[in-house]
VEXTIKE-999864 format. One line per field, with one value per residue (C-alpha): residue number from 1; x, y, z. Coordinates in Angstrom, 1 decimal. Each point is the difference from the previous one (the first is absolute). Layout:
lumdren = [NUM|...]
east = [X|...]
north = [Y|...]
up = [Z|...]
***
This chain:
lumdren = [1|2|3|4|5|6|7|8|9|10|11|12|13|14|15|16|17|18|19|20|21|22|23|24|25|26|27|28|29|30|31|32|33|34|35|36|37|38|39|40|41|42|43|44|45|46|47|48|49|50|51|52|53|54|55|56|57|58|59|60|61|62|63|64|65|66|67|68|69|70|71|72|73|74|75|76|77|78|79|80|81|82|83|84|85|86|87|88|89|90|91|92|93|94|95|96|97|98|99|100|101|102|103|104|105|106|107|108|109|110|111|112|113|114|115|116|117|118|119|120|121|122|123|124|125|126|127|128|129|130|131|132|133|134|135|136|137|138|139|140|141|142|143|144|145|146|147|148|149|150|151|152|153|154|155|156|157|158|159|160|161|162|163|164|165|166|167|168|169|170|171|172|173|174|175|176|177|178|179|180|181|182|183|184|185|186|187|188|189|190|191|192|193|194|195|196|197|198|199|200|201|202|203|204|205|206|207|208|209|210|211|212|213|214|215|216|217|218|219|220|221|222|223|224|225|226|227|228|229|230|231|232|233|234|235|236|237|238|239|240|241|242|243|244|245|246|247|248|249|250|251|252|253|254|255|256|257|258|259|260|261|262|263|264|265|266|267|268|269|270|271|272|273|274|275|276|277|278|279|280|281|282|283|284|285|286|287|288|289|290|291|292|293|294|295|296|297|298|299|300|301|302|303|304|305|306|307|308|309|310|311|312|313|314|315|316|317|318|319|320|321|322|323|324|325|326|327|328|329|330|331]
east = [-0.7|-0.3|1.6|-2.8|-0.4|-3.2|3.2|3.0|3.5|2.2|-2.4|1.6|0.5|0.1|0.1|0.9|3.9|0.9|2.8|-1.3|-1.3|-1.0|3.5|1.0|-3.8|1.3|2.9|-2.1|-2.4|2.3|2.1|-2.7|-2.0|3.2|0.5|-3.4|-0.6|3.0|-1.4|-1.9|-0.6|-0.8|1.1|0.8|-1.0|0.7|-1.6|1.6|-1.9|1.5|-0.9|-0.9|-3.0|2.8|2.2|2.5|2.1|-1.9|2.5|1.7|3.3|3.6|0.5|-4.0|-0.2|3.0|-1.9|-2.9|1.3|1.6|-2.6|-1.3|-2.2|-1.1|-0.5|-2.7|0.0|-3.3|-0.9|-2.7|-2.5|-3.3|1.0|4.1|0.8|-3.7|-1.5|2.9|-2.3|-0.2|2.8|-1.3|-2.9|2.4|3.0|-2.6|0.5|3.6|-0.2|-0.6|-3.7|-0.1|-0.9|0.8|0.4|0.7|1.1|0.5|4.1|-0.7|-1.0|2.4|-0.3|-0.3|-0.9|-0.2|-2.4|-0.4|-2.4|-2.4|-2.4|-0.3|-2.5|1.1|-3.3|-1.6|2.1|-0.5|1.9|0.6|-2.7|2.2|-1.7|-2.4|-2.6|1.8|-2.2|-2.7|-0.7|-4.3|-1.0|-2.7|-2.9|1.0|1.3|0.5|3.0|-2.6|-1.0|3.7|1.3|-2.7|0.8|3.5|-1.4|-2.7|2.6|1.8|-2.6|0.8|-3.0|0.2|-2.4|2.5|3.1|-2.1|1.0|-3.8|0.9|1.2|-3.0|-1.0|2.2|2.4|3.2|1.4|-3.5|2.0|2.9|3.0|4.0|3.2|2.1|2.6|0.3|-2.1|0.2|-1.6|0.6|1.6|1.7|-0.4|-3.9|-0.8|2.5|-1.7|-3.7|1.4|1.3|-3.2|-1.8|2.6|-0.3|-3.3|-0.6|2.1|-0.8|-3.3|-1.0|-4.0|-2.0|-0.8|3.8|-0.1|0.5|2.4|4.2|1.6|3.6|1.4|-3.1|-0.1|2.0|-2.1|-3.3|1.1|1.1|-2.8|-2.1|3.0|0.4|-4.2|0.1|2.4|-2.4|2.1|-1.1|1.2|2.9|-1.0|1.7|2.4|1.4|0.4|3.8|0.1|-0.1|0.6|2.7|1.2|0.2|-0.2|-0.6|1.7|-0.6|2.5|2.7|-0.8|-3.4|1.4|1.8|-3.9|-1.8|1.2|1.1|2.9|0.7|0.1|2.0|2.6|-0.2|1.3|2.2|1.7|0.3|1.3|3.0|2.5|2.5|-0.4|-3.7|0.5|2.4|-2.4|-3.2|2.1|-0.4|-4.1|-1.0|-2.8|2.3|2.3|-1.5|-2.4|1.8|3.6|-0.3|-2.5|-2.4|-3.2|0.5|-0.3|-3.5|-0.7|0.1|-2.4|-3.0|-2.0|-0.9|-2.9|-1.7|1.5|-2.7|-2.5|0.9|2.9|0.5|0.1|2.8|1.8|-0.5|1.1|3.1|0.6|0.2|2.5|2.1|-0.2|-2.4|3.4|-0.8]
north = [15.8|-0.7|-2.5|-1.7|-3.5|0.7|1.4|-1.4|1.5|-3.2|-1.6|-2.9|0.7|-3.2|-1.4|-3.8|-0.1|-3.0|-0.9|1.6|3.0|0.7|0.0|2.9|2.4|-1.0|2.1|3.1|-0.4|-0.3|3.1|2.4|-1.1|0.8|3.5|1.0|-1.0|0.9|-0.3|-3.0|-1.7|-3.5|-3.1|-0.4|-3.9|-2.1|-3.1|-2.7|-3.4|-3.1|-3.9|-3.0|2.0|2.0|-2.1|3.1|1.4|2.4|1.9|3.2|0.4|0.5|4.3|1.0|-1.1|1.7|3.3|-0.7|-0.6|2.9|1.8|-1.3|-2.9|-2.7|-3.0|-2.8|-3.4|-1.7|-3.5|-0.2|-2.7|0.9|2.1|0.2|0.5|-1.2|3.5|1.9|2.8|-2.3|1.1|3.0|-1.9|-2.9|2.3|2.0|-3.3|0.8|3.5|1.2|0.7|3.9|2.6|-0.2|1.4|-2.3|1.4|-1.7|-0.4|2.2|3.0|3.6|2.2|3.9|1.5|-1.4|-2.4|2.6|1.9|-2.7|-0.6|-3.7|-1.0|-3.5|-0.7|0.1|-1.7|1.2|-0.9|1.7|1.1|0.2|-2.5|-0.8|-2.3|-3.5|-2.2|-1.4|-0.4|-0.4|-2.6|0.8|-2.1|0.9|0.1|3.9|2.2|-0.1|-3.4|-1.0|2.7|-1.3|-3.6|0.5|2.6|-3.0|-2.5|1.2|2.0|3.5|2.7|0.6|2.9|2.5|-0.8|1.8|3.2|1.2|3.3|-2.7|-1.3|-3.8|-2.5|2.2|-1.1|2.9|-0.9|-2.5|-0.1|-0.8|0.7|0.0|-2.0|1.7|1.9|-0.9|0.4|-1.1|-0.3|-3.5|-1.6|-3.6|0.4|1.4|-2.6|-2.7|1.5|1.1|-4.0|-1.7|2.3|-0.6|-3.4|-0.8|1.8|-1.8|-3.3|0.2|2.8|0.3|-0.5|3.3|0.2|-3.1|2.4|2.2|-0.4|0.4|0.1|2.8|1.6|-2.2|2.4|3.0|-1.9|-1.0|3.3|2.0|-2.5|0.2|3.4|-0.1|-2.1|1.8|2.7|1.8|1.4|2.6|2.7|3.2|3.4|-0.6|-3.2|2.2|0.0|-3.3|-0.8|4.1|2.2|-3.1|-3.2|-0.8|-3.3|-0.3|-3.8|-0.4|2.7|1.0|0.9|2.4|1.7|0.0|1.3|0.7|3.5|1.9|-0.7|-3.7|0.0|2.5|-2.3|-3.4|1.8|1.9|-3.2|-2.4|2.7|-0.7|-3.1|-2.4|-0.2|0.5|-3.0|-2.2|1.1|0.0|-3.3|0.2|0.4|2.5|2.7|-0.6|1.7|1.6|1.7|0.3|0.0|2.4|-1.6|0.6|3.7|-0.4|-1.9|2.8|2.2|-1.9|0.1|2.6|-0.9|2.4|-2.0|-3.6|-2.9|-1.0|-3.9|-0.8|-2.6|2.8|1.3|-3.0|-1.0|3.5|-0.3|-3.0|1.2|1.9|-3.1|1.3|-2.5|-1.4|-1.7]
up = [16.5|3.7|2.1|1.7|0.3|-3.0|-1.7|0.8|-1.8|0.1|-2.1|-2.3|-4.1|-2.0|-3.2|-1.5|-2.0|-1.8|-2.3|-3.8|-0.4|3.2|1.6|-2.4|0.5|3.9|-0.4|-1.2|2.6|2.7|-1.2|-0.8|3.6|2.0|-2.3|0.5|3.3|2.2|3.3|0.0|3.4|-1.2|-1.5|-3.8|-0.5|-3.5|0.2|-1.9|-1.8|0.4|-0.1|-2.1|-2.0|-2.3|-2.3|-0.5|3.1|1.6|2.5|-1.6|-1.0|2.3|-1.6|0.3|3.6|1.2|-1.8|1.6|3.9|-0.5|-0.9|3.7|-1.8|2.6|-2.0|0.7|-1.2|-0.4|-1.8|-2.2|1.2|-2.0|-3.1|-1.3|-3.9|-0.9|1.1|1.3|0.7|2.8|1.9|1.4|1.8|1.3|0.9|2.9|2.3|0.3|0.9|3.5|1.4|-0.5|-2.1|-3.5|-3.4|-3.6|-2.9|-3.3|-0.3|-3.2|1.8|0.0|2.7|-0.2|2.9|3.9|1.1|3.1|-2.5|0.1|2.5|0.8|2.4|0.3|1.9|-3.7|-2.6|-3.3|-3.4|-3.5|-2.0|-3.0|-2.1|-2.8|-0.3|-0.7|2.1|0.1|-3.8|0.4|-2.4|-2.4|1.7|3.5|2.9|-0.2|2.1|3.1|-0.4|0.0|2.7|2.1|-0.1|1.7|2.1|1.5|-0.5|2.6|2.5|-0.9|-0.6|-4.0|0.1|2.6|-3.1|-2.5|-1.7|-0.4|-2.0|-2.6|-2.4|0.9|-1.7|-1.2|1.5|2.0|2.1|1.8|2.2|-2.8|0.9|-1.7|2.6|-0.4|3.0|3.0|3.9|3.3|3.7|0.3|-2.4|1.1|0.6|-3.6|-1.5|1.7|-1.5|-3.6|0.0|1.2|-2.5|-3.0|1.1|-0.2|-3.2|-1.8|1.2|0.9|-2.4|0.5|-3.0|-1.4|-0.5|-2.2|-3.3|1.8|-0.5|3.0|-1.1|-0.1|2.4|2.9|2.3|-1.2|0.8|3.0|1.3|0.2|1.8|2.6|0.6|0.0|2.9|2.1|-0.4|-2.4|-3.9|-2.6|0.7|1.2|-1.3|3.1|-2.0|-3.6|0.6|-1.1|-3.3|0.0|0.9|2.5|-1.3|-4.0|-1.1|-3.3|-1.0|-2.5|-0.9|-3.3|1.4|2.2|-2.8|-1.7|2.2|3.8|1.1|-0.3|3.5|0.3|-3.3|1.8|3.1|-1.8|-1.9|2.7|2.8|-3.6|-1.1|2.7|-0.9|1.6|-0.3|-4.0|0.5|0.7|-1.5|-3.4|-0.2|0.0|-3.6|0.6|2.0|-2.1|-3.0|1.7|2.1|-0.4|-3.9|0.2|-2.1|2.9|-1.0|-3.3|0.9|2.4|-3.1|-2.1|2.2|1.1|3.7|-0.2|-3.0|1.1|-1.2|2.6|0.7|1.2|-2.6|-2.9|1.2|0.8|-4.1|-1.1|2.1|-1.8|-3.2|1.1|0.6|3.6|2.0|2.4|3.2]
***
């Protein structure tokens, strides 16, 4: 990766931490970024909720933010003026007006790292985001509006060219046709400019959600609908190979730990295992329920043993209900 201003290496890494769960999956993804990226030029930023729109305290406990500052953690509060504990998903579109104008990568605070982010070739002049998804929205009604009809509406809504966002080797109204992210890792030049868009978008959406949307839930979606209309209109789209690192032999977004014991590699179990075992980092995640028993009892390898990651169920939800049975499904 070169250091041009196209491709700048003291790019800023975020994600959002919060007291909960999120403090803990912090902890992992501030260890195994510093173990598997040792020369990193930039800034490591946690952005942190606060404000009247979250009845529970929001700021992260005394013993995980000593961990993380000195893991080399810069930590930046933001208040929540349009979203908060009603749509937390929120946070990553509010918390981008607190970080500085420059180039930019988000992660999902339960992401592992594996490998350098030096492998991957950002060109920060075209955002792109994770195409690790499945097709959750929209939900066509019987009579119509179809995906296009739908896609389309958002696309007009907000004076972007729907036809230059299609996936033409896909068949018509099936929905890999149109541009669809996971949002949980996404990038761009400036930080402040795409928060400012991904809001207005967001925004308008859900408050002035145009009428072929009238069928359509927006909660959990609304940043995933958002997104791809934002990286559309800073002329970005869908990840090239140079990008495969993520959500690869990079970066693995896990989303709950006894899915990584499912179904992620070998490597990203290794990885939170290895930056969990020393003490003072098993004192405090010890008290988290899921690494607890998953971890340190050793009960996520005996659930790594029960499925066959070769043969794992297509929907995501499957093996989330399997892993239950187990007695396993700890978040």
């Amino acid at each position: 990766m070169g250091s041009s201003a196209d491709n700048p290496l003291d790019y800023n890494v975020f994600c959002v931490v919060q007291a909960g769960r999120l403090e803990y999956e912090a902890i992992i993804f501030a260890r195994s970024f510093r173990a598997a990226n040792p020369d990193f030029q930039g800034r490591l930023l946690m952005a942190e909720p606060s404000g009247a729109r979250w009845s529970q305290p929001t700021l992260i406990s005394g013993p995980v933010r000593e961990l993380l500052l000195a893991e080399g953690v810069e930590f930046i509060p933001f208040e929540n003026r349009h979203f908060g504990e009603s749509y937390p998903q929120g946070n990553k579109i509010e918390a981008m007006a607190a970080l500085p104008a420059a180039p930019f990568v988000f992660f999902d605070t339960d992401t592992v790292f594996t490998g350098p982010l030096a492998a991957v070739g950002f060109d920060f002049n075209r955002p792109s985001a994770s195409m690790r998804r499945e097709g959750t929205w929209p939900e066509p009604p019987l009579y119509g509006p179809g995906y296009a009809g739908i896609w389309k509406a958002l696309y007009d809504r907000f004076g972007l060219d729907f036809e230059s966002s299609l996936d033409l080797s896909q068949f018509d109204e099936y929905w890999e046709r149109y541009l669809y992210f996971n949002a949980g890792w996404f990038f761009g030049a400036d930080a402040q400019a795409f928060g400012e868009r991904f809001l207005h978008y967001a925004h308008a959406i859900r408050w002035d959600t145009p009428d072929e949307l009238a069928c359509q839930s927006l909660d959990p979606w609304l940043d995933q609908i958002a997104l791809p209309l934002v990286i559309h209109s800073f002329g970005g789209g869908r990840p090239g190979p140079e990008l495969a690192g993520l959500d690869g032999a990079v970066t693995c977004h896990y989303r709950a730990l006894p899915l990584l014991y499912a179904r992620e590699s070998d490597a990203a179990v290794e990885m939170v295992e290895q930056v969990c075992a020393p003490n003072p980092v098993k004192k405090i995640l010890k008290t988290y329920e899921p690494a607890k028993k998953l971890i340190y009892q050793g009960k996520g390898r005996d659930l790594r043993a029960i499925f066959d990651r070769d043969a794992l169920p297509r929907r995501e939800q499957a093996l989330r209900n399997a892993i239950r049975r187990e007695g396993l499904w700890l978040r």
